[in-house]
C-alpha positions as CSV (number, residue, x, y, z in Angstrom):
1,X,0.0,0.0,0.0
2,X,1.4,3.5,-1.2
3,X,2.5,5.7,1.8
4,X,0.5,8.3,2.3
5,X,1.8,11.9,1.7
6,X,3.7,13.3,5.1
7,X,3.2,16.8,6.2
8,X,6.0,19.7,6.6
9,X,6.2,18.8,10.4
10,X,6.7,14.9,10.1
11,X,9.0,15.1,7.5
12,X,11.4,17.1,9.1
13,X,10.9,15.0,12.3
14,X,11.6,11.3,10.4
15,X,14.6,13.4,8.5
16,X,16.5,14.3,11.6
17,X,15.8,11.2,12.9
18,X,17.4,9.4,10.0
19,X,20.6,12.0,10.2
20,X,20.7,11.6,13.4
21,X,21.1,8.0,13.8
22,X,23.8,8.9,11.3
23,X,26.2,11.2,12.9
24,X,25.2,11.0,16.7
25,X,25.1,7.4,16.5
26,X,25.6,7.3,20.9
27,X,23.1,9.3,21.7
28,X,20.4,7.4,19.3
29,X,17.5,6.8,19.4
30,X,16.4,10.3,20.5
31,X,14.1,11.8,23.2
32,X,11.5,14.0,22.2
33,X,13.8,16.8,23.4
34,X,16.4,15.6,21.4
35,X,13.9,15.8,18.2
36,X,13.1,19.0,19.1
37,X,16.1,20.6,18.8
38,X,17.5,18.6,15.9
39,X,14.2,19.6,14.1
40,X,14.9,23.5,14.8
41,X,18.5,23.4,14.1
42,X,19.5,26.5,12.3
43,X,22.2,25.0,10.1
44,X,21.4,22.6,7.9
45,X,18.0,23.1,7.7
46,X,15.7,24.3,4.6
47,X,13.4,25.9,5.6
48,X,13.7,26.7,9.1
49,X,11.2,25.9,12.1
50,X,10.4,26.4,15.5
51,X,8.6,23.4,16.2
52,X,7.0,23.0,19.7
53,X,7.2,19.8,22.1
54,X,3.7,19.5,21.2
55,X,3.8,19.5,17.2
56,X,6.7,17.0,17.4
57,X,5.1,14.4,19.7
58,X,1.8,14.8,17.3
59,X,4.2,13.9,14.7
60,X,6.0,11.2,16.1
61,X,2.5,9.5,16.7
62,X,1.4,9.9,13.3
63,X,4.4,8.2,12.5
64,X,4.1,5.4,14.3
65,X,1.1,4.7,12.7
66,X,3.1,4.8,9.5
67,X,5.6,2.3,11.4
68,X,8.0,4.9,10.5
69,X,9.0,5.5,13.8
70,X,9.9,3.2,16.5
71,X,8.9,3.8,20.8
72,X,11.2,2.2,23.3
73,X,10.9,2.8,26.7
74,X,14.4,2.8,28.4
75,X,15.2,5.1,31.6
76,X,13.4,8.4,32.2
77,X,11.6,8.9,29.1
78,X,10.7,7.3,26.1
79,X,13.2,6.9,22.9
80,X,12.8,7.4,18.9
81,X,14.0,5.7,16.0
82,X,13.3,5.8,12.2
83,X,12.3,2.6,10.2
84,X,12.4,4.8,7.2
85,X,14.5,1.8,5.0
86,X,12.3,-1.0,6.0
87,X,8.8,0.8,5.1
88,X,9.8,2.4,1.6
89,X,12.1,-0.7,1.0
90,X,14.5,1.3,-0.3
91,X,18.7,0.8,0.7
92,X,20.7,2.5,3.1
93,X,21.9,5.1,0.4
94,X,18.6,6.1,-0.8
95,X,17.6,6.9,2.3
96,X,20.6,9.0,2.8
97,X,19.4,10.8,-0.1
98,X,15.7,10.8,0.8
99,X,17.0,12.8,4.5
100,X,18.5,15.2,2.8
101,X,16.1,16.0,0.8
102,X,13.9,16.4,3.3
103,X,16.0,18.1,5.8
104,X,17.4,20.5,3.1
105,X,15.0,21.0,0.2
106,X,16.1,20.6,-3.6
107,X,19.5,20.0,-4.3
108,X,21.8,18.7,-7.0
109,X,23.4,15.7,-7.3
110,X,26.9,17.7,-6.5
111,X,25.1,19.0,-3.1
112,X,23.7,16.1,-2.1
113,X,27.5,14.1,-2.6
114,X,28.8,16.5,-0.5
115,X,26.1,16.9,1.9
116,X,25.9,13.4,2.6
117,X,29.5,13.5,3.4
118,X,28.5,12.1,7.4
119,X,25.7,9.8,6.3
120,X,26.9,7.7,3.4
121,X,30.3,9.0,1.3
122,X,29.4,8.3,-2.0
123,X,32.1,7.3,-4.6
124,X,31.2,10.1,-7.4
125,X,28.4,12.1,-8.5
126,X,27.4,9.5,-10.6
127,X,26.8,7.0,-7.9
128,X,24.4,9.8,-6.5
129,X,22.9,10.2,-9.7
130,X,22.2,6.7,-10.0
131,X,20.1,6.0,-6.7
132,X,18.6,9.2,-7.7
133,X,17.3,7.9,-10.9
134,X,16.4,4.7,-9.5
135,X,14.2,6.6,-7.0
136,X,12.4,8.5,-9.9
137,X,11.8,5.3,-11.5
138,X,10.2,3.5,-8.9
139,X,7.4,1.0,-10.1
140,X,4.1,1.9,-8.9
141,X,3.7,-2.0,-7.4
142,X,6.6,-0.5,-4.8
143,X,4.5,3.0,-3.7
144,X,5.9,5.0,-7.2
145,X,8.7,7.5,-7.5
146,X,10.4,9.1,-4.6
147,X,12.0,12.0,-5.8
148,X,11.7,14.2,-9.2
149,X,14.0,15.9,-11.3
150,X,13.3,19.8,-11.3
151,X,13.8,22.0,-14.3
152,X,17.2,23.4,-14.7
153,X,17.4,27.1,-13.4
154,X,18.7,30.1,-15.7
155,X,22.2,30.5,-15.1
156,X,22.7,26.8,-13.1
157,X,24.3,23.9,-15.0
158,X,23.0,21.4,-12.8
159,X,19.2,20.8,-12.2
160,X,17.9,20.0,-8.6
161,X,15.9,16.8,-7.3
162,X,12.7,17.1,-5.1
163,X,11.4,14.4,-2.6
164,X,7.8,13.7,-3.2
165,X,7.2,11.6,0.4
166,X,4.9,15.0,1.3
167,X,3.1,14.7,-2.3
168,X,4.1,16.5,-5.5
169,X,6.5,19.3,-5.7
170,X,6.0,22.5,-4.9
171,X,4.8,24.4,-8.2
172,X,7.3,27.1,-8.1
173,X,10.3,24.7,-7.7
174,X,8.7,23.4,-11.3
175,X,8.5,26.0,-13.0
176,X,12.2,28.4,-13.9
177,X,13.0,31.9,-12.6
178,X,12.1,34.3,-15.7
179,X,15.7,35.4,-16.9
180,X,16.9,38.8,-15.9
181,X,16.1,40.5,-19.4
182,X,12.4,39.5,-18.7
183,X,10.1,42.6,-19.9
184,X,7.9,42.2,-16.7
185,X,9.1,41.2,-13.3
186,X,12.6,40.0,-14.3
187,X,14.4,42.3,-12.2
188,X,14.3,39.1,-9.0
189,X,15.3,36.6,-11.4
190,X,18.9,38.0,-11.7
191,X,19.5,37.1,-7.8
192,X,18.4,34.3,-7.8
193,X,20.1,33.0,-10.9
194,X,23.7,34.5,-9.5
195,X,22.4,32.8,-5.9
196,X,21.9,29.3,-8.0
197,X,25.3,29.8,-9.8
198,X,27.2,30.9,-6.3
199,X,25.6,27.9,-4.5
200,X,27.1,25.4,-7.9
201,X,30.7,27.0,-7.4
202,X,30.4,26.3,-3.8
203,X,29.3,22.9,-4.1
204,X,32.6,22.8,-6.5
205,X,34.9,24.0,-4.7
206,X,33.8,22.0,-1.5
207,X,33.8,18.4,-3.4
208,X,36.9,19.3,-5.5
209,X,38.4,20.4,-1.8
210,X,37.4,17.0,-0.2
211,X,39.1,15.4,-3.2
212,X,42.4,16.9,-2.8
213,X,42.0,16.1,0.6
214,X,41.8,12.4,0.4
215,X,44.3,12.9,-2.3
216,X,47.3,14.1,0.0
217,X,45.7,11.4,2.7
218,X,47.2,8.7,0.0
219,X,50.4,10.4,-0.7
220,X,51.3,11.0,2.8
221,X,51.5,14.5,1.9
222,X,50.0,17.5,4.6
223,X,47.0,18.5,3.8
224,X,46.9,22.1,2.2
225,X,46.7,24.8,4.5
226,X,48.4,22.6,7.4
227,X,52.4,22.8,8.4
């Protein structure tokens, strides 16, 4: 049976579950104090909320009626974990991307390699690309496509992916910034085309960074910047 579309709310509470079972490995599975903050964070976090104990523990519920989340009871209060992989039936690496996606918004491939950096390290962008494509091709006997493929945005060289686990994309993800020489209303389409291309060249610059990294790891050699 197809999953049912999450809201805003649960989304961002099963995605910091998932990263945090990730990269705070000791102090998982969470308390609802723990998914509090994690969900508020303000790195990391696109876009930002200010969830309430409340809205998160309505959440969790709703997700354990999903049996995407998992109640222990351990100590002084009770304890969270994801079954995110298990439900969708999707692998470990998918659901890296999946978290992401929901913790972040769209992203490219590029992004998401290096942004996944702490979840899953990824061999190349095509290795992304791959499980991303294998998400958007998802039969409909297994639920249907995870994610989408956005339009490419004026001035970016790499088009974003979307998750659809809270139903279809946004509209205005969908449809291209008008370019800056735009008769009417263009004059906010040059930002945010120089935003998009400042974003790419940082993704760049990070992943061609990490590479040189590992790199001089293999050699023996410092790393640059170090004595």
């Amino acid at each position: 049976m197809p999953l049912r579309p999450l809201t805003p709310t649960e989304a961002r509470v099963l995605g910091t579950l998932m990263e945090k079972a990730r990269t705070v490995p000791d102090s998982y599975p969470l308390t609802l104090n723990a998914v509090v903050s994690g969900s508020n964070q303000k790195t990391s976090r696109e876009p930002l909320m200010q969830l309430s104990d409340a809205e998160a523990q309505e959440a969790l519920d709703e997700l354990k009626r999903l049996s995407l989340v998992i109640e222990s009871s351990g100590g002084r209060a009770s304890r969270y974990e994801h079954n995110f992989s298990r439900v969708l039936g999707v692998p470990d690496q998918s659901a890296a991307l999946l978290g992401l996606l929901m913790l972040r918004g769209p992203q490219t491939a590029g992004e998401l390699r290096i942004n996944s950096e702490r979840w899953h390290r990824f061999a190349d962008i095509s290795s992304v690309e791959a499980f991303l494509d294998e998400l958007q091709e998802r039969s409909a006997d297994k639920g249907g496509p995870l994610v989408q493929k956005l339009p490419r945005a004026p001035g970016a060289r790499e088009q974003r992916w979307a998750h659809l686990l809270c139903g279809p994309v946004d509209e205005a993800w969908l449809t291209p910034s008008a370019p800056a020489n735009a008769p009417s209303g263009g004059g906010a389409a040059a930002p945010a085309a120089l935003q998009a291309r400042v974003d790419q060249l940082e993704a760049e610059v990070a992943s061609l960074r990490s590479e040189l990294n590992h790199l001089c790891e293999q050699l023996g050699l410092s790393r640059p910047g170090q004595e």
